[in-house]
C-alpha positions as CSV (number, residue, x, y, z in Angstrom):
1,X,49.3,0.5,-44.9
2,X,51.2,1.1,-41.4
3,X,50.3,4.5,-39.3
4,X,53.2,6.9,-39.8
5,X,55.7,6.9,-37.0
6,X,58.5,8.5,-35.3
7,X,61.5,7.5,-36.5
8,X,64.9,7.9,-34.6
9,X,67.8,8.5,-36.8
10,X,70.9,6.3,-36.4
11,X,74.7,7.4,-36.3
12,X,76.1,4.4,-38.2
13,X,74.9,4.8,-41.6
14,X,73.5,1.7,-42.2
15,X,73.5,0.1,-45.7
16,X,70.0,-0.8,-47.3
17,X,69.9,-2.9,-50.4
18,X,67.2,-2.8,-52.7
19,X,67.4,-6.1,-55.0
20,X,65.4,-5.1,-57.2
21,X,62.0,-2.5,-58.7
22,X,60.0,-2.1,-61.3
23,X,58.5,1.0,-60.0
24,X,60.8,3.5,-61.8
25,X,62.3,4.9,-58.7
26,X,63.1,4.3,-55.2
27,X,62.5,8.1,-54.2
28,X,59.2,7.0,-51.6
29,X,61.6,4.2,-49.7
30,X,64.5,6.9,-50.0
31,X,62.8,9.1,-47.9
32,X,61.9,6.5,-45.3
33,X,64.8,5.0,-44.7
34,X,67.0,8.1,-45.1
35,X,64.6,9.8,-42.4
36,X,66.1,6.6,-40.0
37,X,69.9,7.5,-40.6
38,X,70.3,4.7,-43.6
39,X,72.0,5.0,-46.9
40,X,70.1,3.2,-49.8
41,X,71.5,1.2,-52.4
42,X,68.9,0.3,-55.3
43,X,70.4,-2.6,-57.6
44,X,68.5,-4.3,-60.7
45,X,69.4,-7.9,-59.5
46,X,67.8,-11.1,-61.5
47,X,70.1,-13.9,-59.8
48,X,71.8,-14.2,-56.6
49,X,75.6,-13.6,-57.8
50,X,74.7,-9.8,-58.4
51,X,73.9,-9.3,-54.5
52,X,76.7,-11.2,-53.1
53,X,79.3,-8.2,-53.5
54,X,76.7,-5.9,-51.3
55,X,75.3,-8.9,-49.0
56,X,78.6,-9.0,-46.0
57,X,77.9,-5.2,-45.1
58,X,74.2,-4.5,-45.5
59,X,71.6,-4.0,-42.6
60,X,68.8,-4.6,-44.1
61,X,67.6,-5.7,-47.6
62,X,64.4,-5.6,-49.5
63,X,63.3,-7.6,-52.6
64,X,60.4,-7.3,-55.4
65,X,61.3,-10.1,-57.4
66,X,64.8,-11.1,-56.6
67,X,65.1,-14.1,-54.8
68,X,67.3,-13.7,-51.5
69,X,68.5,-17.2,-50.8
70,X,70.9,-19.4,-48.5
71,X,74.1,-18.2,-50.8
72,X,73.2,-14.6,-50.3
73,X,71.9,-14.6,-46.7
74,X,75.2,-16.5,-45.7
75,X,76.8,-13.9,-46.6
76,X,75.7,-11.6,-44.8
77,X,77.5,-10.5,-41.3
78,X,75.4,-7.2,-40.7
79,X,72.3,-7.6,-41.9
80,X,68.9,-7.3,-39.1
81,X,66.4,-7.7,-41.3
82,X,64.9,-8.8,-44.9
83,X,61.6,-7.1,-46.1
84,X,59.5,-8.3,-49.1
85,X,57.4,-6.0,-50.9
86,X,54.7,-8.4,-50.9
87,X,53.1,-10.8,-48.7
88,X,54.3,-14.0,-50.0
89,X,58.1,-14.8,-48.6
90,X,59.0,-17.8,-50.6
91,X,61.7,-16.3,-52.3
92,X,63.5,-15.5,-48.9
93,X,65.4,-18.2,-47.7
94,X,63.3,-17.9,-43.7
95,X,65.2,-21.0,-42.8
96,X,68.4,-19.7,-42.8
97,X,67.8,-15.9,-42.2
98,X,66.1,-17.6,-39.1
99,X,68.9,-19.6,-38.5
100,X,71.3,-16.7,-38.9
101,X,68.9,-14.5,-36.7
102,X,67.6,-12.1,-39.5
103,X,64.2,-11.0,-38.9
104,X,62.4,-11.5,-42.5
105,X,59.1,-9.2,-42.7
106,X,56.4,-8.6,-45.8
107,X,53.8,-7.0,-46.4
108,X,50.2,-7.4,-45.6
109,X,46.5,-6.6,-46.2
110,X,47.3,-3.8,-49.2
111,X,45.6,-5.3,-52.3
112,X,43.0,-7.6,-51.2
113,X,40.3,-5.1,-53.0
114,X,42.3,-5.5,-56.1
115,X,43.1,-9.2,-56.3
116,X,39.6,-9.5,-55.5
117,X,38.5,-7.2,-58.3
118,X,41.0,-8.9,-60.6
119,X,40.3,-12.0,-60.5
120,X,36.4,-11.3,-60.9
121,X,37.2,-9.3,-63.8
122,X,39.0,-12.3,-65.8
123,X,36.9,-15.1,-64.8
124,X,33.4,-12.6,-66.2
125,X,35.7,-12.3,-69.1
126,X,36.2,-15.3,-70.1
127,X,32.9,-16.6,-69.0
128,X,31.0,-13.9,-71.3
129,X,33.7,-15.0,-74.3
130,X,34.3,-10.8,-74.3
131,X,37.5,-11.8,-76.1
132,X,35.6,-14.0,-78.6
133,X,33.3,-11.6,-79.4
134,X,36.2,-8.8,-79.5
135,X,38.2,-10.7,-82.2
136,X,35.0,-11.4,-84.3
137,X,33.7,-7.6,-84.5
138,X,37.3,-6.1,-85.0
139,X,37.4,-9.2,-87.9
140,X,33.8,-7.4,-89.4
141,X,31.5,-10.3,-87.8
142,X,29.0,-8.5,-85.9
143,X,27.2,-11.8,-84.2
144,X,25.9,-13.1,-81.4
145,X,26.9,-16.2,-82.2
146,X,30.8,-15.5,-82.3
147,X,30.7,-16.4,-78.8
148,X,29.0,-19.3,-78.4
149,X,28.4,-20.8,-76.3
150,X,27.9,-18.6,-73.3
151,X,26.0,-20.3,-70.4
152,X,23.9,-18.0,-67.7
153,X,26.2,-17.5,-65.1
154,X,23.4,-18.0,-62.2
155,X,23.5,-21.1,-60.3
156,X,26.3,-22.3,-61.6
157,X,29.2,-23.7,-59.5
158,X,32.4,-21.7,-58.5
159,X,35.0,-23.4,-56.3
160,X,37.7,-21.2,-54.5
161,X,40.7,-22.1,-53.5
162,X,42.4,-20.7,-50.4
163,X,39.9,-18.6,-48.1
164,X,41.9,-16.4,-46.5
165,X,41.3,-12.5,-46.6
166,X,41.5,-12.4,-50.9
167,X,39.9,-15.6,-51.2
168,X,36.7,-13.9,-48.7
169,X,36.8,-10.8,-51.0
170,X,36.2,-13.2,-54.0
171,X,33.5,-14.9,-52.4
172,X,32.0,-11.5,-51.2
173,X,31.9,-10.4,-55.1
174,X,30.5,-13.5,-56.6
175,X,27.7,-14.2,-54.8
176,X,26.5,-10.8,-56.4
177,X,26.0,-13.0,-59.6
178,X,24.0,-16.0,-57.7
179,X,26.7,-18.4,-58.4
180,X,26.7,-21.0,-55.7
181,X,29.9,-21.0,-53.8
182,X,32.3,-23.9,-52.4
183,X,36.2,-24.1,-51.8
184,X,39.0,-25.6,-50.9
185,X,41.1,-24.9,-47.6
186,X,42.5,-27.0,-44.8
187,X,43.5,-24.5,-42.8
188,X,40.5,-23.1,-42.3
189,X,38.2,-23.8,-38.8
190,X,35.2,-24.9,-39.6
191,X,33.2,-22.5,-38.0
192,X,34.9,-19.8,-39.9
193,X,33.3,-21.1,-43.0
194,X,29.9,-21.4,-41.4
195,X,29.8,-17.7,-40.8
196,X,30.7,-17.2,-44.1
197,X,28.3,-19.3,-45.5
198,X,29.9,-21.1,-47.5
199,X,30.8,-25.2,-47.7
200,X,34.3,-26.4,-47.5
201,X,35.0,-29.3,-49.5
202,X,37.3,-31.8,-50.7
203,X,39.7,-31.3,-53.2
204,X,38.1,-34.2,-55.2
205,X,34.7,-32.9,-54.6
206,X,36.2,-29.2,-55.5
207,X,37.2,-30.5,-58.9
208,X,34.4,-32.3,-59.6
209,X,31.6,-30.0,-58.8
210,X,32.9,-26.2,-59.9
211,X,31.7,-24.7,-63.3
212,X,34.5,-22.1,-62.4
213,X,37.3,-22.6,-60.3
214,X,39.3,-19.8,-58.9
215,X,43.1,-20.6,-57.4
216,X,44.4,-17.7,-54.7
217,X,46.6,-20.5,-53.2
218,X,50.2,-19.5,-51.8
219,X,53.4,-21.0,-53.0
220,X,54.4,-24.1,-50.9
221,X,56.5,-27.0,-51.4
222,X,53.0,-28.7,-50.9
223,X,51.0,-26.2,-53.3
224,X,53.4,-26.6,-56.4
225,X,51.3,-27.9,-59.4
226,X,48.3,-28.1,-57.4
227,X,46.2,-28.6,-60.6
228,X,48.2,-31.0,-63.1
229,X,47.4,-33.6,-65.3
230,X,45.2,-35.7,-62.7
231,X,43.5,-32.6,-61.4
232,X,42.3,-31.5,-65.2
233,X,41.4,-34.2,-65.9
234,X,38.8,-34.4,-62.9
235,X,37.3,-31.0,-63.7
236,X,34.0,-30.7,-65.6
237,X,34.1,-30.9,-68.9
238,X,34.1,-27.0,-70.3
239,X,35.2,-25.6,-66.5
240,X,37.1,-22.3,-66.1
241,X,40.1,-21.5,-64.3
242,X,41.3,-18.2,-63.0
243,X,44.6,-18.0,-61.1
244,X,45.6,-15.1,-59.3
245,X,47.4,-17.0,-56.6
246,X,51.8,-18.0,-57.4
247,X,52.0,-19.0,-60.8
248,X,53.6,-22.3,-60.4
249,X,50.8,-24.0,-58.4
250,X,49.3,-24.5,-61.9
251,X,51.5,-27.1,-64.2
252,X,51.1,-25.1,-67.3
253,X,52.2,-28.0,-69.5
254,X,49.5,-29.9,-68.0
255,X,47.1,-26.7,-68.2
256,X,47.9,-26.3,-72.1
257,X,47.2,-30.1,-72.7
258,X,44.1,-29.6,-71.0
259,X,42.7,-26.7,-73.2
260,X,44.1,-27.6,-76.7
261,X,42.6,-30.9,-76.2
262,X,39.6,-29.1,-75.4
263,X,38.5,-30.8,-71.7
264,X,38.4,-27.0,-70.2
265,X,37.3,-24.1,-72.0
266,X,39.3,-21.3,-70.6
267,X,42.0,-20.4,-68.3
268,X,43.4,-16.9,-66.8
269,X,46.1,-16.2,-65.7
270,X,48.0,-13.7,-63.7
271,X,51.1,-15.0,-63.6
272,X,52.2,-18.0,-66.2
273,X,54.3,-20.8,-64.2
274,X,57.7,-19.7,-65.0
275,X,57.0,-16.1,-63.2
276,X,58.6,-13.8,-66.4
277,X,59.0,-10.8,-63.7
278,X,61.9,-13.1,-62.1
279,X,63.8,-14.2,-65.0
280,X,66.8,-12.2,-66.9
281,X,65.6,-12.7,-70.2
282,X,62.0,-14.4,-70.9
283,X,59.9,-14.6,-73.8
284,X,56.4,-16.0,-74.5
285,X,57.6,-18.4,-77.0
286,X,58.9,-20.4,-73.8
287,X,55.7,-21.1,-72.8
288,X,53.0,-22.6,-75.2
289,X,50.1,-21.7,-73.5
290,X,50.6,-18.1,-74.8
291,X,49.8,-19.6,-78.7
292,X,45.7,-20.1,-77.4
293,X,43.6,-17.5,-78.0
294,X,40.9,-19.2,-75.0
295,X,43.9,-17.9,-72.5
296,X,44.6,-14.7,-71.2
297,X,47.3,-13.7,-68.9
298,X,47.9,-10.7,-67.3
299,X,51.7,-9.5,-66.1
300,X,51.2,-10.1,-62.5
301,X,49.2,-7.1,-62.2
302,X,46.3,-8.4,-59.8
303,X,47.8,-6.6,-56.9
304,X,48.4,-3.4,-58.8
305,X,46.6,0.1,-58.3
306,X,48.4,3.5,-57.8
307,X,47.0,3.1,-54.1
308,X,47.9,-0.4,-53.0
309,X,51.6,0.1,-54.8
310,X,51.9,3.2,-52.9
311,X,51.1,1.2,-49.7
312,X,53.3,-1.6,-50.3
313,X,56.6,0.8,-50.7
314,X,55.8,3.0,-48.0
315,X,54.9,-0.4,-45.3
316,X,57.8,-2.2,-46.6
317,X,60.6,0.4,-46.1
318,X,58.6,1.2,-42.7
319,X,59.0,-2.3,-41.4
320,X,63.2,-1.3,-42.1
321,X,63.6,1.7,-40.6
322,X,61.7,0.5,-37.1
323,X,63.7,-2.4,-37.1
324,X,67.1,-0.5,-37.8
325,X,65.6,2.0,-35.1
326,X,64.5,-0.3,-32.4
327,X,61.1,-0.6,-32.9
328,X,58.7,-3.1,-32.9
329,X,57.9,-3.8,-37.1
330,X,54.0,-4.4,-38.2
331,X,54.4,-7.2,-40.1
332,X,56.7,-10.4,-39.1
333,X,57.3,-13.8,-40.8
334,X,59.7,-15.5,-38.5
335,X,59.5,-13.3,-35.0
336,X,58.5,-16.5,-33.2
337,X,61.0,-18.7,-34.8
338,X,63.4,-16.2,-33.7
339,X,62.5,-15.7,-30.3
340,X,62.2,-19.7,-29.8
341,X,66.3,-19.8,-30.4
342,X,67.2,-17.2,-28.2
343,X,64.5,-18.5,-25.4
């Protein structure tokens, strides 16, 4: 969450567009950005054809779930600057908002404790069958055996994917348990991952080796389906997987082969592949993987406490109003792209 600051109104009025919320108001960003001299629009947008009306004489807009793309963002002949109320950006168009010189911002480093905490809490879940044993006594079977079989969870292999400051806070929680720890990430120095004490790996040798495998990759053209078909079927036999990274890094067709025919023994999930939250209408008869009962998906609510959704409205609406008042913003996706054009 950014300091407070000082903010300057402006004499122009200038238009903010909320896409979209699910918070049940937009009274904290309201306060923010009518503090800088802005008028706020809030919309309920699910496609880009219900934000091309506002798009030509906006300053600023800022998404949840609503993609902002080329169509919209061409449109645009005011606009400074696109904020995202979270830290991934792929549903901004950067290209051409970069191209168009639109300063795109998000926000950062406000639910690490929470993903962290999330995804530990699903992959002990499902590694202690809690749901097994749930069913079973609600059913009248009061038995150990309901769940079996459950395997000590000590010394045992978990494989992480992605270490940046989430994947860390995993790795800082599941050591607590004495499971030995290895992952996946390219992009990290190698001497990064010797202070943390933990061994980077292939992506074969991921696969191959983790008991548990835990996904907090972003969305990338490169990271889409990540884990398919060829990936399952190199897992151990009876692995876990936990994904509280993008949903569509996992093929979920592939992932529901996978587990009806038995090869892995459980998945959770935060967020299915199709991402529900971004759809108009969505049901979970569109996606199979909702029939298991060895599944369990959660509404993309990793990132969520009162706290860290608090954070993320007040930082994104801040990033707005210092750009619409001069000021330097906290948090920038394509400041350097920008600068390079006008260099």
């Amino acid at each position: 969450m950014t300091d407070p600051v000082t903010i300057k109104p402006r004499t122009d009025r200038p238009k903010v567009v909320i896409t979209d919320y699910d918070f049940g108001n937009v009274d904290v960003e309201t306060e923010i950005l009518e503090a800088a001299g802005a008028e706020v629009i809030a919309l309920q947008a699910k496609n880009q054809e219900d934000l091309f009306e506002v798009a030509p004489d906006c300053a600023a807009m800022m998404n949840q779930y609503a993609r902002i793309g080329r169509d919209t963002i061409l449109r645009m002949q005011k606009c400074e600057v696109i904020a995202r109320y979270g830290v991934g950006v792929d549903i901004v168009d950067v290209e051409t908002a970069t191209d168009k010189g639109i300063l795109v911002t998000n926000v950062q480093n406000y639910c690490t404790e929470e993903v962290a905490d999330h995804a530990i809490s699903l992959w002990l879940t499902l590694a202690r069958k809690l749901p097994d044993y749930d069913r079973a006594t609600h059913a009248g079977i009061w038995q150990w055996q309901s769940g079996q079989p459950v395997y000590r969870l000590r010394g045992r292999t978990m494989g992480i994917v992605s270490l940046g400051k989430i994947g860390q806070a995993i790795l800082a929680r599941a050591r607590a348990f004495g499971v030995r720890v290895i992952a996946y990430d390219p992009f990290l120095p190698s001497d990064v991952a010797a202070n943390l004490g933990v061994e980077l790996v292939s992506k074969p040798d991921l696969l191959a080796r983790s008991d548990y495998l835990l996904m907090q990759a972003p969305m990338t053209p490169d990271t889409r389906h990540f884990l398919s078909d060829a990936e399952f079927a190199a897992m151990k036999p009876g692995a876990i997987l936990v994904n509280t990274g993008r949903g569509p890094t996992v093929d979920n067709a592939a992932l529901f082969r996978a587990l009806s025919g038995g090869h892995l023994a459980a998945a959770g999930l935060d967020d299915p592949e199709e991402e529900p939250a971004k759809r108009a209408n969505w049901t979970p008869d569109d996606n199979p993987l909702f029939t298991l009962p060895n599944v369990l998906v959660t509404p993309h609510a990793a990132y969520y406490s009162e706290e860290s959704i608090l954070a993320a409205r007040v930082t994104a609406a801040t990033q707005v109003a210092k750009v619409l008042t001069g000021q330097q913003p906290d948090y920038t996706v394509n400041a350097d792209a920008l600068a390079a054009l006008t260099a």
